[in-house]
C-alpha positions as a Markdown table, in Angstrom:
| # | Residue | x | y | z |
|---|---|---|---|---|
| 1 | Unk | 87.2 | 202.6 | 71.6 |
| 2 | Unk | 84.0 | 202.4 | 73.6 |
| 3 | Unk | 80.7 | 202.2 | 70.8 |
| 4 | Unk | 77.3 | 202.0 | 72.0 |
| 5 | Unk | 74.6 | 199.9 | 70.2 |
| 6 | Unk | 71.3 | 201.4 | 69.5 |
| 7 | Unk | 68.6 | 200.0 | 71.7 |
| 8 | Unk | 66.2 | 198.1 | 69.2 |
| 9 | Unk | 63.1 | 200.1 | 69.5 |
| 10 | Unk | 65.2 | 202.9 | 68.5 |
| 11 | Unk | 65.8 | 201.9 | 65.4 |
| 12 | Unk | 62.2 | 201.3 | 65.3 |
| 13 | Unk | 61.6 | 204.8 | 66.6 |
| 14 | Unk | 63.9 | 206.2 | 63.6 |
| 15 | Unk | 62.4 | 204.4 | 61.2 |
| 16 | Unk | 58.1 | 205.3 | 62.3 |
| 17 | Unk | 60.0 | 209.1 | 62.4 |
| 18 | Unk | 60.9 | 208.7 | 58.8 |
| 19 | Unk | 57.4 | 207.8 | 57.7 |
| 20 | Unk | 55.7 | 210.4 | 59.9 |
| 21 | Unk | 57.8 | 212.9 | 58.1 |
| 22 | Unk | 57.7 | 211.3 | 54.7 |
| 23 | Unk | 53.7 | 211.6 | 55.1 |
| 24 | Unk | 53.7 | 207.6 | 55.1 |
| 25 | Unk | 52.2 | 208.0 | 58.7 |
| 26 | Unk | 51.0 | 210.4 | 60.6 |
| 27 | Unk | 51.3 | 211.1 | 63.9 |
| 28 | Unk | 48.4 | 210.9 | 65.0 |
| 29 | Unk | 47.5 | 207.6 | 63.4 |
| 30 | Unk | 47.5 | 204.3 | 66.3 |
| 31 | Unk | 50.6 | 202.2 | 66.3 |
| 32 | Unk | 48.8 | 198.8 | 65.4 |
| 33 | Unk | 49.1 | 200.9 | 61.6 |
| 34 | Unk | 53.1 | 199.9 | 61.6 |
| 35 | Unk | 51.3 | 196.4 | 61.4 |
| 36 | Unk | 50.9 | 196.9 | 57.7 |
| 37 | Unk | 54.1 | 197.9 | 57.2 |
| 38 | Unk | 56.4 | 195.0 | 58.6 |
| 39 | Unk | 54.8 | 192.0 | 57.7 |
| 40 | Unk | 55.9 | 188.8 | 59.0 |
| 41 | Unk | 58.3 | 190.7 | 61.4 |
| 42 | Unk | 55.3 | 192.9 | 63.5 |
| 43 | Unk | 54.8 | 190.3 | 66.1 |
| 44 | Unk | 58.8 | 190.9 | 67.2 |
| 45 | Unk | 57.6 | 194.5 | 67.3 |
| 46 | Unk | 54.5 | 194.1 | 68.6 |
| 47 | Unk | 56.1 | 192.2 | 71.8 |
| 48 | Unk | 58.5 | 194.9 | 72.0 |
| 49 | Unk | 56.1 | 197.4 | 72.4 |
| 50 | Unk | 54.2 | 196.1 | 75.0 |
| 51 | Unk | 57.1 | 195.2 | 76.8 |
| 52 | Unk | 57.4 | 199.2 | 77.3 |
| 53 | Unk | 53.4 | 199.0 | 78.0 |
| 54 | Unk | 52.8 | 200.3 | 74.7 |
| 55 | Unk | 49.1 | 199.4 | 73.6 |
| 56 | Unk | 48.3 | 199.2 | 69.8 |
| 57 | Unk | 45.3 | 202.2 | 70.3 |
| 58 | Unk | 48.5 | 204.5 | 71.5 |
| 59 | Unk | 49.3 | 206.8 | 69.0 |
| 60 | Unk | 52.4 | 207.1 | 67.0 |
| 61 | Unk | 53.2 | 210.4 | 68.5 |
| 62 | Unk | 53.4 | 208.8 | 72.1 |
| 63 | Unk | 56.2 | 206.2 | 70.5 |
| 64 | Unk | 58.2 | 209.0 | 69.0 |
| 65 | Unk | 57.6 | 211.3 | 72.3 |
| 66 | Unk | 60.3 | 208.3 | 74.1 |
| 67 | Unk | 63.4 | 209.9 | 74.7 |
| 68 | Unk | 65.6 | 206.8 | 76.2 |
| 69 | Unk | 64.8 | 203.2 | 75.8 |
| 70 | Unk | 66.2 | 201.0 | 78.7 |
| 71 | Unk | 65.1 | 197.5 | 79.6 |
| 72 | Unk | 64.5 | 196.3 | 83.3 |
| 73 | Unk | 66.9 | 194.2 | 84.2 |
């Protein structure tokens, strides 16, 4: 049984979706607005990010426009 593990920011990416479409976020808002959301755990996220040269003036809509999250290697 081969089972593949969800790339981090995916789970992030799921996660910012559901708020988008539960109207916690929108789309259109910036990313450093997840800040408020994860507390003690944003700067984890935050590194992630921009590690995939995400900046926190990018909007949410660019995060959730990622379709496969691969690290260099």
């Amino acid at each position: 049984m081969n089972q593949q593990v969800a790339h981090p920011m995916e789970k992030l990416q799921r996660h910012v979706r559901s708020l988008v479409q539960s109207n916690v976020l929108k789309s259109t808002d910036r990313i450093w607005k997840i800040a408020f959301l994860y507390g003690d755990e944003w700067a984890f996220w935050k590194r992630e990010l921009e590690d995939f040269d995400f900046s926190m003036q990018d909007t949410i809509e660019s995060l959730l426009a990622v379709e496969t999250w691969e690290d260099d290697e």
